[in-house]
Structure formats: C-alpha cells, structure tokens
C-alpha positions in Angstrom: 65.7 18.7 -34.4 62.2 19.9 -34.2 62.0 23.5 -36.3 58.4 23.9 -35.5 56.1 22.6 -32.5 52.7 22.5 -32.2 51.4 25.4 -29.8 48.3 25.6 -27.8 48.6 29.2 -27.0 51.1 32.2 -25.9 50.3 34.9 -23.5 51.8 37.3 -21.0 50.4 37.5 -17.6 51.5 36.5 -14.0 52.9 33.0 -12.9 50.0 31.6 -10.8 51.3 29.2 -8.8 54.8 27.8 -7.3 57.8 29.3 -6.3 57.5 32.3 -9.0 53.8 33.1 -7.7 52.9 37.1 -8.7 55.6 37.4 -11.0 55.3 39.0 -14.7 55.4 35.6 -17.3 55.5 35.1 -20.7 54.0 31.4 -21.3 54.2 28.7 -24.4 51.5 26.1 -24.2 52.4 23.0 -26.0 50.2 20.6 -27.2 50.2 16.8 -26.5 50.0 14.9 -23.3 50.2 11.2 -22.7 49.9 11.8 -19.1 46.7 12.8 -19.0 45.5 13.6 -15.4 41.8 13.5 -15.0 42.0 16.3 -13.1 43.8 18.3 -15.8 41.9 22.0 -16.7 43.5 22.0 -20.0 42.4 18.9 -21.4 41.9 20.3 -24.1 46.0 20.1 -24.8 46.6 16.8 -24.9 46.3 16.3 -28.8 49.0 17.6 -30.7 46.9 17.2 -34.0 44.4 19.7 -32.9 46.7 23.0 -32.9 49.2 24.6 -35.5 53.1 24.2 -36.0 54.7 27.4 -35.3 58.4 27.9 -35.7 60.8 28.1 -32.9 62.0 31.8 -34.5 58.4 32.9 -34.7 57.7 31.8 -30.8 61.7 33.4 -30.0 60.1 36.8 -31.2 56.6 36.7 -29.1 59.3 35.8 -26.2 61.6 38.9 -27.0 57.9 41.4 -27.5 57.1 39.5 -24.3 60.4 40.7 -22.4 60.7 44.1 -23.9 57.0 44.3 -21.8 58.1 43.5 -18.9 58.8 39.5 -18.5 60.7 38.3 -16.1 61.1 34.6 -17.3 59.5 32.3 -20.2 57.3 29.1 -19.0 57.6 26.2 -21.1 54.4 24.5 -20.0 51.4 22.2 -21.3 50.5 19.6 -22.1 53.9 17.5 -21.4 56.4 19.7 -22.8 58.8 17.4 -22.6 56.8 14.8 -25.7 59.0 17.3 -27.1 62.8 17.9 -27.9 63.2 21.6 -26.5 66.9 21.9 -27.4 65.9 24.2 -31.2 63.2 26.4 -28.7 65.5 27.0 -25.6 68.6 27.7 -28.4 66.4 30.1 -30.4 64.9 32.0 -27.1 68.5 32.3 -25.6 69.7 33.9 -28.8 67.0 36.4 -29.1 68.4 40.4 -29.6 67.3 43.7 -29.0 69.5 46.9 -30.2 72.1 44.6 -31.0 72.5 43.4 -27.1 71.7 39.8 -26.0 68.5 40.2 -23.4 69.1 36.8 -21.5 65.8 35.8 -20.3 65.6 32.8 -18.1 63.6 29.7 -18.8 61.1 28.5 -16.7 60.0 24.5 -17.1 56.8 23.4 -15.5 56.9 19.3 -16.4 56.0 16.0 -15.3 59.3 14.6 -15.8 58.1 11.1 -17.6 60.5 12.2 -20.8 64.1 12.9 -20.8 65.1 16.7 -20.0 65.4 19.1 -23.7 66.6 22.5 -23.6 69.0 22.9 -20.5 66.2 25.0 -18.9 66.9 27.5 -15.8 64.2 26.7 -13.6 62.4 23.2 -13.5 59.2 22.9 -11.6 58.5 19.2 -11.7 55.0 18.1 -10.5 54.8 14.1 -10.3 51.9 12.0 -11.0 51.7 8.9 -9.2 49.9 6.9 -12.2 52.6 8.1 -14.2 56.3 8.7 -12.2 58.7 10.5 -13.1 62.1 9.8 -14.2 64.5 9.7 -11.7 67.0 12.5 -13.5 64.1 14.8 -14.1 63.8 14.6 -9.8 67.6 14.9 -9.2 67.3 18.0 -11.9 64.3 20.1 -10.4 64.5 23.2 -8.9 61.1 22.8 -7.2 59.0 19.9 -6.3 55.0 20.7 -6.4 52.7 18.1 -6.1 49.0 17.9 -6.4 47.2 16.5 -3.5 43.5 15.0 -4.1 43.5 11.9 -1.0 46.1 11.1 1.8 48.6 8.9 -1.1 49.0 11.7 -2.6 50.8 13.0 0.5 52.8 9.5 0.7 53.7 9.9 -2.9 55.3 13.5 -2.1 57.3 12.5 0.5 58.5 9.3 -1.6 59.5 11.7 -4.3 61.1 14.6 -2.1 63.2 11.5 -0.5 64.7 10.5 -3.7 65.8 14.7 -4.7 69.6 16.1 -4.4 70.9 15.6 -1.0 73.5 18.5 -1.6 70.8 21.5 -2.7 66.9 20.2 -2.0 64.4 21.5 -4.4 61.6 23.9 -3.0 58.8 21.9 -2.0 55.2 22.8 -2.6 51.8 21.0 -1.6 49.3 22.2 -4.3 45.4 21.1 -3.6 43.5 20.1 -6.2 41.3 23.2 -7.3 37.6 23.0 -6.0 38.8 19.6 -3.7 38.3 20.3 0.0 39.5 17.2 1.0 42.8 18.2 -0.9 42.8 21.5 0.7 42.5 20.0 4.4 44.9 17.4 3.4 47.3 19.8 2.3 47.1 22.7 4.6 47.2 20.6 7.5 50.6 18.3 6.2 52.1 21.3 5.6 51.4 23.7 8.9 53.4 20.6 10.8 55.9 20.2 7.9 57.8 23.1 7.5 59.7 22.3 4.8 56.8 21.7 2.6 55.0 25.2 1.4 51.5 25.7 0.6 50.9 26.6 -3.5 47.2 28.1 -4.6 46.4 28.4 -8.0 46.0 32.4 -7.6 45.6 33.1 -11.6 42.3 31.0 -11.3 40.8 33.4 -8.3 41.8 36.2 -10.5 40.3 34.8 -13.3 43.2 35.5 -15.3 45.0 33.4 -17.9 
C-alpha cells in the first residue's frame, strides 16, 4: 500500500472538459503512463522517475485547502492514474477534517481503464484508446464515456465501447476532437448532431488558457 506517489503537479482551477465542464476542481497529476498517446499534451507525465514522492497525508491537506476554497470535487488524473494503487490516496482524502466535521468531497477519476480500479472513486470518466483497450470492468464501472476522435475508427471504436457499458444505467457519452484536428472536429460534430445520445466535449481550459 503505496504511502507516497509520485506527483506531477496540484492545482485548483475549473474542470475543462466532460460532464463536470465549468466546475471549480482541485486536480492531482500523477506521473507515469504506459499508454502513451502520441497525441498526449502532457507527455511530459509519462515517467514516474522524473517527479517527487509526496505522501498521501501531504496531498489529503492541499485537497482539504483546495475545498475550504471552493472545490467542488478532486480529479485523480495523469498520466494513467491507475499504474497506481489509489486505495491509501482516496482513504486519506475521504478522511480529511475541518473544525472537527468530516468535509466529504467527491472524487473525480479521469482514466484509461487498462489497470484494475483503486480507490472506489465517485465519478469515473473513462476515455479508451484503441491501441490500448480498456478493461472490460473499468467500462461496466464508468460514469462517463469520452472518447477522442482523430479519423472515422475512432468513431467505430466509440460505439464498440458504448455497446459493451451497463445496460441498466448508461454512462454519459462524450465525443471529444482531438485539439487543433479539423478532421476530428468535423468527424465529431457531425456523428454527434445525428446521434443524440452522444454529446459534444471541447477542451475549454485550453481556449482559456488556463491550467
């Protein structure tokens, strides 16, 4: 049981993207990623040698400053957070106390679901790579299904993956184009205005030029 994990960086700003778009966010970066998408924008992640070990109580307290500003959730994000057992991290934010009172703060999980769930998060946002599936329990698991679209597979590989979700309570579906890909863009604007049961997700933190 990880005490410490290696962390990219922490900040409080606005979830960008996705179901939670425009809502106040504290966010823990982890480092490492076998994935590796050579679209990624945070490459830079994807070695876990190349940042610090900071302790799950030390990250629990930048999450309880985080909430006591105004945070509505916590992102786990990357990287793959899942390289990671979560269970020490999730325990430590959901014990956090101000004044003596428990301040319950929901966790957010933004994976690509190749490792096995950590941490009994709140929220999952899974967001499948086809060179790299996911598992099937992190699909039945996810609260929302966003996919990155590039060319037309990528479409086929959404579908393929919304097919295989709970039949009881469907995760939110979200078409995201690749940033600066027009052909994504089209690809994805136009599946989803005669799909409705796919939605449309911008990355609106990078227009605002905001972490």
């Amino acid at each position: 049981m990880a005490s410490s994990l290696p962390v990219v960086e922490t900040f409080h700003s606005v979830q960008g993207e996705g179901a939670h778009t425009g809502q106040s966010a504290f966010f823990i970066r982890l480092a490492s990623c076998k994935v590796q998408c050579p679209w990624c924008d945070t490459k830079n992640s994807w070695s876990k040698d190349s940042f610090p070990q900071k302790t799950v109580l030390h990250l629990s307290k930048n999450v309880a400053d985080a909430r006591s500003e105004g945070a509505a959730f916590v992102v786990i994000t990357g990287g793959e957070p899942l390289h990671h057992n979560l269970d020490p991290l999730c325990e430590a934010i959901r014990g956090i106390t101000s004044n003596n009172k428990k301040q319950a703060i929901p966790i957010h999980l933004e994976t690509s679901g190749v490792d096995p769930i950590s941490g009994d998060p709140d929220w999952i946002t899974l967001s499948p790579k086809r060179h790299s599936p996911p598992r099937i329990e992190a699909v039945k698991a996810c609260q929302e299904l966003k996919v990155v679209i590039h060319e037309m597979n990528d479409l086929l590989f959404a579908e393929n993956i919304a097919q295989k979700t709970r039949k009881s309570k469907k995760p939110l579906l979200f078409l995201q184009p690749g940033w600066n890909n027009e052909k994504g863009q089209n690809l994805a604007y136009d599946y989803v205005r005669k799909n409705p049961q796919w939605k449309l997700s911008m990355q609106t933190h990078k227009w605002l030029k905001v972490l």
